[in-house]
C-alpha positions, 0 to 999 in steps of 0.5 A: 695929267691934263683931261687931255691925257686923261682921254686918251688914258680912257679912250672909252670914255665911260663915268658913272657919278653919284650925287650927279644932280648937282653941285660938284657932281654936276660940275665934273659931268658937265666937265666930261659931257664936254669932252664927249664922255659917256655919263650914268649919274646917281641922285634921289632928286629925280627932277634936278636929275632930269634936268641935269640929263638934258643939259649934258646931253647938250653939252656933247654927251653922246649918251647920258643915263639916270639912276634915281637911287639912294646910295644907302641901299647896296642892291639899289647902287649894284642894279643901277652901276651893272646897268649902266657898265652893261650899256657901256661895255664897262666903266672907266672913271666914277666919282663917288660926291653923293654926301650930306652935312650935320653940324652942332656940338657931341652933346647936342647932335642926336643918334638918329642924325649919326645914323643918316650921315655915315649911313649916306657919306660913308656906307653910301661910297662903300656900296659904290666902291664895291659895285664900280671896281668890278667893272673897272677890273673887268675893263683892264683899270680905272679911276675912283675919286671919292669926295671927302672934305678938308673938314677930314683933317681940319676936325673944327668943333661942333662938326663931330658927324661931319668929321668923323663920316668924311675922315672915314671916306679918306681912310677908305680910299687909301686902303683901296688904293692899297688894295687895287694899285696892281689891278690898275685901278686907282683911288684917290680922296677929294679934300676940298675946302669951302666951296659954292655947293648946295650941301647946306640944303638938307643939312642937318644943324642948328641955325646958327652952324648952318647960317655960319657954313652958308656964309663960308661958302657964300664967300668963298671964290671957288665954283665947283666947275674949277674944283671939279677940275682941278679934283679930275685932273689931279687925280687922274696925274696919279694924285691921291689926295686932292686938297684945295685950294692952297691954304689947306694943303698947307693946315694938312702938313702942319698937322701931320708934322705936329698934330699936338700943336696943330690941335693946341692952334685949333683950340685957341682959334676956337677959344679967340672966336667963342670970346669975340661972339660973347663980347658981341652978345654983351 
């Protein structure tokens, strides 16, 4: 479906974002703000959310709206996602990108950083999931994309938190997908690979991890307008999970043909690169 389609499917042109300040959730706003499309984003940062209103409302958002929440608190997300479908006279469209990275080894990441990853990257898009859908039942459908990561079913090393919080935002969206198909409202999961984002800045890790995802993305030829668009458009043509760019669809069939060989590949990887970092140190 191209964003075309997706107007005229939702003609009331009604999104709510999370993590809206920023990075994808900027890109996917300032994608709709284009296109005329009525905005409530979501952030704990209240001066890139400012600064993020002002510019769609420029862009051609004939109404934009700020909530400064912490996805963490239900109470917070209900209040601010009931307002805003109240303004709106419903909800259409809610992209649920508010998320967090924690990098190092089982061993040597803490409790207290487990805590803060699934508290924001996984109950953070249950508490927006379970505040949108009422709307979107109340409004005849809608359409929810949860961002997880390619990092859901690629499950490197020394990203156990990350991992493990991101294949649980999957695992979520599949079953509501189940759960809500006959009230029409769909749910897919966005899996993208490594792509220019701000996601290192509070992250969680130690140097060296964090130095590495910075060079990652740093390389990468991916924006996030071209992501953000290519996440919408497919997921609004029905798609359920949204996996870019090329090269990772293709790691996601191979292991869910052969997971043990997938594992065994992941594992050599890992062990080639572990020996040509210790023939650098020598």
């Amino acid at each position: 479906m191209s964003l075309g389609r997706l107007d005229l499917k939702y003609p009331a042109k009604r999104a709510l974002i999370t993590g809206g300040a920023s990075g994808l959730g900027l890109a996917a706003a300032e994608l709709l703000a284009a296109r005329g499309w009525r905005l409530g984003l979501l952030d704990r940062d209240i001066g890139r959310l400012a600064d993020a209103v002002t510019a769609l409302r420029e862009k051609g958002s004939p109404l934009c709206e700020s909530y400064v929440v912490d996805t963490t608190n239900e109470a917070a997300v209900k209040t601010a996602v009931d307002g805003f479908a109240a303004r709106c006279g419903g909800l259409d469209l809610a992209m649920n990108s508010a998320g967090v990275a924690v990098a190092g080894g089982m061993l040597e990441t803490p409790a207290a950083d487990w805590d803060w990853i699934i508290g924001i990257n996984v109950l953070g898009v249950a508490h927006c999931c379970r505040a949108e859908l009422p709307h979107m039942i109340a409004s005849g459908g809608g359409l929810i994309i949860n961002v997880a990561s390619a990092a859901s079913f690629v499950c490197g090393g020394d990203m156990s938190a990350y991992n493990a919080s991101k294949a649980a935002v999957v695992a979520l969206s599949e079953t509501l997908y189940q759960e809500f198909a006959d009230r029409q409202v769909h749910v897919a999961a966005a899996m993208p690979g490594f792509f220019r984002t701000r996601l290192m800045e509070q992250a969680r890790a130690p140097a060296q991890a964090a130095g590495f995802a910075r060079k990652m993305m740093a390389a990468s030829n991916l924006e996030a307008s071209a992501v953000a668009h290519e996440i919408i458009s497919r997921a609004a043509a029905g798609a359920t999970h949204v996996i870019l760019p090329g090269r990772y669809r293709w790691l996601w069939r191979f292991k869910r043909l052969s997971p043990r060989c997938y594992l065994r590949w992941m594992l050599s990887l890992r062990r080639r690169f572990e020996a040509r970092a210790a023939a650098r140190r020598s």
